[in-house]
N, C-alpha and C positions, 0 to 999 in steps of 0.2 A: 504494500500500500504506500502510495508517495502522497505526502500532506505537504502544504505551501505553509511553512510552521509558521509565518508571519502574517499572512492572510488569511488561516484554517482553510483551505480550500482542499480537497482531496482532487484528485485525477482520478475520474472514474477506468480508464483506461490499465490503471494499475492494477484495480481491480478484480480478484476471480468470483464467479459462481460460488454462492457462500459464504461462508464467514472468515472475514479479514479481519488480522489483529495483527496491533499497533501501539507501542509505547515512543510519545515526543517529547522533548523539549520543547518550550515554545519560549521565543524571546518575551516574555512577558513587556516589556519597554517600547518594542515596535510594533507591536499591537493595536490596532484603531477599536481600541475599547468604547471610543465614545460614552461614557457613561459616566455623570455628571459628581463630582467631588470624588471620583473616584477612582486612584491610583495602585499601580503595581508598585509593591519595596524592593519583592526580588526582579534583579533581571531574567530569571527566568523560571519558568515552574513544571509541572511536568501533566500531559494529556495520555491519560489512554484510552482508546477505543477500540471497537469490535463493531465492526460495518458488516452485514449481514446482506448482501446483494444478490438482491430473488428478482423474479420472471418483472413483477408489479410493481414492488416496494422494497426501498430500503433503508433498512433501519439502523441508525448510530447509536448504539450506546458507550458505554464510559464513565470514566471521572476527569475532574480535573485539579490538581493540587496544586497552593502559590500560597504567595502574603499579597496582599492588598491592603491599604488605609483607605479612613474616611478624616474627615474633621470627628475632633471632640466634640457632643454634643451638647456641650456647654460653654467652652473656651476657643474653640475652631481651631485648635493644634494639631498637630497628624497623628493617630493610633494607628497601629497595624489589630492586621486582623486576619486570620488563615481561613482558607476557603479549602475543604475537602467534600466535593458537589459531584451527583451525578449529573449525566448527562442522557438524554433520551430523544431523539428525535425521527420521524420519517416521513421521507420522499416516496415521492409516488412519480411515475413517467405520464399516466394521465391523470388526471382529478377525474373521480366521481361528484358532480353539482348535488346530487342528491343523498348523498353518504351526509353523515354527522360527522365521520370523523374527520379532523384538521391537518392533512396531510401539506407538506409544501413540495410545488412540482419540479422535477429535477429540470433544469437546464438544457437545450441542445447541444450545449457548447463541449460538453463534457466533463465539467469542470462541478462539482458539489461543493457549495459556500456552508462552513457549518461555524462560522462564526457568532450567527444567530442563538445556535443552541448552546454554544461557547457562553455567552453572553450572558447568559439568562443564567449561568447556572452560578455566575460571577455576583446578578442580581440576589438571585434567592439567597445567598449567602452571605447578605451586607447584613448584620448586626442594625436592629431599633435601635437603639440610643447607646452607643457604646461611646463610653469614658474616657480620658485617659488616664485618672483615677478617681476610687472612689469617694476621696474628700475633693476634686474639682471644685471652686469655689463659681468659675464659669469665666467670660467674657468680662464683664463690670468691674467684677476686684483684682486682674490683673495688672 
């Protein structure tokens, strides 16, 4: 399996019938995270997957393991925070309009973008109101 560890993109071309599996680095830094207050510490963290590439559908799963900060959410100073997150997603070559489920449709190009699922699983993993400690006085009485 060849992944574009800076884009997430995989090369379906890499690909066999079946189940692909894959351990990356990813340059955490060069990343288009786009996701607001929300920074990599390490330069890089590490992705694995298992692409499952059938007749219909295919489906990524994984994890993805890093540091990340947010602001304190009292004082706005940088805390880290570790993300150890699945990952789940799948492609479909044609969408069913009338199917429930929420399939995203692969590409002609060849090329599977899985920065999306990437992403999200960076989301589900930010910490509500995380510290940078527990007597933080906040923002005013610094």
């Amino acid at each position: 399996m060849i992944l574009d560890t800076e884009n997430l993109v995989i090369d379906l071309k890499s690909l066999s019938r079946g189940m692909n599996r894959g351990v990356f680095i990813i340059p955490f830094k060069k990343v288009k995270w786009n996701i607001e207050d929300v920074e990599p510490i390490d330069s890089q963290g590490t992705l694995e997957l298992a692409v499952d590439y059938g007749d219909d559908v295919i489906l990524c799963t994984g994890s993805l393991d890093g540091h990340f900060q947010i602001p304190c959410a009292r004082c706005l100073e940088p805390v880290g925070f570790s993300i150890s997150e699945e990952i789940c997603r799948e492609y479909t070559w044609s969408p069913d309009p009338a199917s429930d489920e929420q399939r995203e449709v692969i590409p002609q190009s060849g090329k599977l973008d899985i920065l999306e699922a990437v992403r999200e699983a960076v989301l589900l993993s930010i910490p509500g109101k995380l510290l940078c400690s527990p007597d933080c006085t906040g923002i005013c009485y610094n």
